[in-house]
C-alpha positions in Angstrom: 55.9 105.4 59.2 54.4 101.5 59.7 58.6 100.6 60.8 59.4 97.3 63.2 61.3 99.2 66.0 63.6 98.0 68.8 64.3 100.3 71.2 67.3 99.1 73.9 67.1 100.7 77.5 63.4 101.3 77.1 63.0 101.4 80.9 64.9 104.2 81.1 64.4 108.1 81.2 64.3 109.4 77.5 63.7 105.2 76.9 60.0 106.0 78.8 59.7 109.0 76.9 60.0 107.6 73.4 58.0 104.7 74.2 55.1 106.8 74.9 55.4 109.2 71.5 55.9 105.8 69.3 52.8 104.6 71.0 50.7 106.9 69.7 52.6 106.4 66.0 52.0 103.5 63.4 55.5 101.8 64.3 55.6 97.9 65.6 57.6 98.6 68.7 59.8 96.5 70.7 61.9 96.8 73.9 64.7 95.1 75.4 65.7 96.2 78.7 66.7 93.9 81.8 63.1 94.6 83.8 59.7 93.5 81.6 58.2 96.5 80.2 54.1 96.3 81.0 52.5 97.9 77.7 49.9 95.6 75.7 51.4 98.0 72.7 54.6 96.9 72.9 56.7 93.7 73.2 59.0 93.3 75.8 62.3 91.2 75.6 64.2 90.7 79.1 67.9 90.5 79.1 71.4 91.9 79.5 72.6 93.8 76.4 75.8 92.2 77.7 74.4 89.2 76.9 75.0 88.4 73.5 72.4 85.4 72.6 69.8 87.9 74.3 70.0 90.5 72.1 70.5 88.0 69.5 67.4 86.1 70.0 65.6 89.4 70.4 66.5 90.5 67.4 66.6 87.2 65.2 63.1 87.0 66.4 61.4 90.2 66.5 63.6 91.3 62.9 63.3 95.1 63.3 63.7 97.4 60.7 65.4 100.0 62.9 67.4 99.7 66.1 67.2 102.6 68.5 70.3 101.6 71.1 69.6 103.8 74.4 70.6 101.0 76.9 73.9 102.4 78.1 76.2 103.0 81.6 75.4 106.8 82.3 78.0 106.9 85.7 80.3 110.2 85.3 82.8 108.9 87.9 86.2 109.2 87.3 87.4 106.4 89.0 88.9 103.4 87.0 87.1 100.5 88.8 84.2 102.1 87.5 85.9 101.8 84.1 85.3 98.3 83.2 81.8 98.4 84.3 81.3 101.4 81.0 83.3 99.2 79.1 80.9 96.0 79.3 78.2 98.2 78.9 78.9 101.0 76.8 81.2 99.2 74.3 80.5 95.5 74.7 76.8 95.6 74.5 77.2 97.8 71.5 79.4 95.4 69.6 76.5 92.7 70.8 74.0 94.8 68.9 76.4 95.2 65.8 77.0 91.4 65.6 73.1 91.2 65.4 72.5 92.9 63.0 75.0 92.1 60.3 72.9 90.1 57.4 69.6 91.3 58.8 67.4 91.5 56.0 65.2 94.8 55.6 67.5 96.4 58.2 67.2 100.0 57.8 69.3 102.0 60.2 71.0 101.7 63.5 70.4 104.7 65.3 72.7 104.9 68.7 72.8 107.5 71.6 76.2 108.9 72.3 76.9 111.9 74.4 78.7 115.6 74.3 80.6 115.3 77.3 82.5 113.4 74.3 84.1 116.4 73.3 85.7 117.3 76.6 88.4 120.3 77.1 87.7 120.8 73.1 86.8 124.7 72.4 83.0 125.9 72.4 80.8 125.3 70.9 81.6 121.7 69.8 81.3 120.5 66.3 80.8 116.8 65.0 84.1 117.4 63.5 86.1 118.1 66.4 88.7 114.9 67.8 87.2 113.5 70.6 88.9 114.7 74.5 86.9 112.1 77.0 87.5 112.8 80.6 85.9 110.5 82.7 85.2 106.4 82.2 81.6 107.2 81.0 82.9 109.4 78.1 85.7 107.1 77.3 83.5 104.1 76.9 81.2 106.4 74.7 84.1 107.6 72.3 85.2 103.7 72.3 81.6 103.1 71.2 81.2 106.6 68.5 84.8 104.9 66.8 83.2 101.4 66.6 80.0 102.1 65.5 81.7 103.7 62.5 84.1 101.2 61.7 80.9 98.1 61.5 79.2 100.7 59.3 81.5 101.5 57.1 82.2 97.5 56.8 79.3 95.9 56.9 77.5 98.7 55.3 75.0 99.1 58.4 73.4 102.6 57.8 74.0 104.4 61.4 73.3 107.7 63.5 75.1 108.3 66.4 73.2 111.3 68.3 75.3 113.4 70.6 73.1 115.0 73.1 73.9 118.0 75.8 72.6 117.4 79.0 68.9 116.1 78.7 66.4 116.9 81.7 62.5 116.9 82.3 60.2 114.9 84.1 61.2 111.1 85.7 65.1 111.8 85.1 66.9 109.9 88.0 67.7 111.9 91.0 71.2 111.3 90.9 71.6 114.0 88.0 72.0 117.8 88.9 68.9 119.1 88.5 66.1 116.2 89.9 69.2 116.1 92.8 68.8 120.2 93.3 64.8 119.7 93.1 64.9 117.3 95.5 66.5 118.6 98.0 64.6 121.8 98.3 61.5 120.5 97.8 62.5 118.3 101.4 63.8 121.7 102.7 67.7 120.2 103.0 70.4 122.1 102.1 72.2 121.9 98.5 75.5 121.5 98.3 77.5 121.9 95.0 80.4 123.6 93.4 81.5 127.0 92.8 79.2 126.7 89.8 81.4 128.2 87.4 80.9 125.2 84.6 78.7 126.6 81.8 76.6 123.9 80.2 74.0 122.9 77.8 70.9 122.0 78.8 68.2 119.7 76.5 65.0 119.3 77.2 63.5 115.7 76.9 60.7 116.2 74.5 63.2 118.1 72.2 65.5 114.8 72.4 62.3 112.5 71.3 61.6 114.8 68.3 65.2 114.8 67.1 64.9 110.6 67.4 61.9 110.2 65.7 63.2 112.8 63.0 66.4 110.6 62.5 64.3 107.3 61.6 63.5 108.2 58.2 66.0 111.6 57.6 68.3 111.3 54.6 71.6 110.8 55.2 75.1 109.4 54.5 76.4 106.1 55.8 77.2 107.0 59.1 76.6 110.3 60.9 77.2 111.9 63.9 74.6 114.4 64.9 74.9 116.7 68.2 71.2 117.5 69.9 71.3 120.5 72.3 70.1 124.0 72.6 73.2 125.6 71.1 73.7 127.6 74.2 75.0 127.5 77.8 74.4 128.4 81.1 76.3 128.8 84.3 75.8 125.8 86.9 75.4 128.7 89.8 72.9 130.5 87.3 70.7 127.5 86.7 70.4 127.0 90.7 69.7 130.2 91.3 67.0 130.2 89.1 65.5 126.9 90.2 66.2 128.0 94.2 64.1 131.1 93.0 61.7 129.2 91.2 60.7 127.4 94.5 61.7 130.4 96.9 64.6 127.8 98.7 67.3 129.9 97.5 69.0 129.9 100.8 69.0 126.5 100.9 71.9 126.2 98.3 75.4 125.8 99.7 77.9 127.4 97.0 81.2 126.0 97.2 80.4 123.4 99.3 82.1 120.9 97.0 85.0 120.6 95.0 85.3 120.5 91.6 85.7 117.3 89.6 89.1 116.4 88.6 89.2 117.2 84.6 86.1 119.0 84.7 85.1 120.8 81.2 84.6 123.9 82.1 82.9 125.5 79.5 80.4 122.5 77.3 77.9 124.0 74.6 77.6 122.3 71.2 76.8 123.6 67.9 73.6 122.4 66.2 74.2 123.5 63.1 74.1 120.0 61.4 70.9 118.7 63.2 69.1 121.0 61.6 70.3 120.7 58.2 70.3 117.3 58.1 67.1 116.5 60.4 64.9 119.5 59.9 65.0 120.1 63.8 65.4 122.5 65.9 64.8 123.1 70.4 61.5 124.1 70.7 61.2 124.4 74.9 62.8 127.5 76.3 65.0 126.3 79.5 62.5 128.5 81.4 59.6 126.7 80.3 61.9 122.9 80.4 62.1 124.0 84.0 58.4 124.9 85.2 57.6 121.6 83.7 60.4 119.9 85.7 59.8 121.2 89.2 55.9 121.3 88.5 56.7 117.1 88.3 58.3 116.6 90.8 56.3 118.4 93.3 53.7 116.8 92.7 55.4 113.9 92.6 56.7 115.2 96.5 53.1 115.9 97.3 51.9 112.3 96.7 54.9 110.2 97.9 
């Protein structure tokens, strides 16, 4: 490949992840996250993607070829004060990122993370063609950012991917999501509490997320795209604990019902990949069963060691 790219959020869960498969490629890679990113391999920029003569001077200096935008508010809450926080985030520091790059010579591609609770109460499974039903401040600020990105490419002629991804998981996630929460918990012998469980979703395992990035640097494609990554199918929430609570023999340490549902929950999220792999060439390659042994297999021993 031999491409100059920046990759926003690098600090972050799939950030980590790519950073360590494009070490081992031929790419220049920078990062620009707010904390200093420690790898002789890569330079690191520090700064706010709010903060527009950041990721301008980042970018005026390092001139990438290709932009991979991860850096991003992931809070589901459905509370409005948490609104403005996506909006800064999500949507401002995007535009900061489209201002840059307008002009920039050699600039190949823009390539920006997005997400499928996008599609909302739409039907299963959900297509790239399908209007956009947001139900919380996170997926709001995403379908702000899906409409903007399109509008700066199809104006300034930036060529860019928005990737739509199910619900990614694997080793180092942040324990505030589902599964590293569920994992936790049993692992310290506490008791689980969650919903009824009867939400289906789609579950993506990290490694399959990397591949369908680093197959979207150089894929052929129109103008602007939007490309969903999953694994096509779903699962009920109350399934996938009981198969982890088995999985570590604490199944009686998960308290069904215990919580509420969300207001405006989707209750049934699977996507159709269809597209990915026409236009990408890719397709899931780890089973959830095997996405999970290599999940609780981290963190205990990450349990054993703390």
């Amino acid at each position: 490949m031999g491409l100059k790219i920046l990759i926003t959020g690098a600090n972050g869960f799939v950030g980590c992840h790519l950073i360590e498969k494009l070490n081992y490629s031929s790419c220049e890679v920078a990062s620009f996250s707010r904390r200093d990113l420690p790898l002789k391999q890569v330079k690191s920029y520090v700064g706010d993607i709010v903060d527009l003569n950041a990721i301008q001077n980042c970018i005026l200096d390092f001139r990438p070829e290709i932009i991979i935008h991860l850096a991003g508010c992931t809070n589901r809450s459905r509370g409005l004060l948490d609104l403005e926080n996506a909006m800064d985030i999500n949507v401002k520091g995007t535009l900061n990122i489209l201002k840059s790059v307008i002009g920039l010579k050699n600039f190949k591609k823009l390539i920006v993370m997005g997400t499928g609770e996008e599609y909302g109460q739409n039907a299963t499974p959900f297509s790239e063609e399908m209007r956009e039903m947001p139900v919380s401040c996170y997926s709001l600020s995403k379908t702000m950012q899906t409409h903007m990105v399109e509008m700066f490419s199809r104006s300034y002629d930036i060529p860019c991917v928005l990737l739509r991804p199910s619900i990614i998981y694997g080793p180092g996630q942040n324990q505030s999501m589902f599964l590293p929460s569920l994992i936790y918990s049993l692992n310290e012998n506490k008791t689980f509490s969650m919903t009824s469980g009867k939400q289906s979703r789609d579950f993506i395992y990290v490694s399959d997320v990397i591949e369908a990035i680093v197959k979207s640097l150089d894929a052929e494609m129109g103008l602007f795209e939007i490309i969903n990554i999953a694994s096509g199918s779903g699962i009920l929430i109350s399934e996938l604990a009981d198969t982890v609570g088995i999985m570590l023999d604490k199944n009686n340490l998960i308290k069904k019902g215990a919580l509420p549902l969300r207001p405006n929950d989707i209750s049934e999220y699977c996507l159709n990949i269809e597209k990915a792999k026409d236009v990408l060439n890719w397709a899931p390659k780890v089973s959830l069963k095997l996405g999970l042994r290599e999940t609780i297999n981290f963190y205990c021993k990450s349990h054993e060691s703390a």
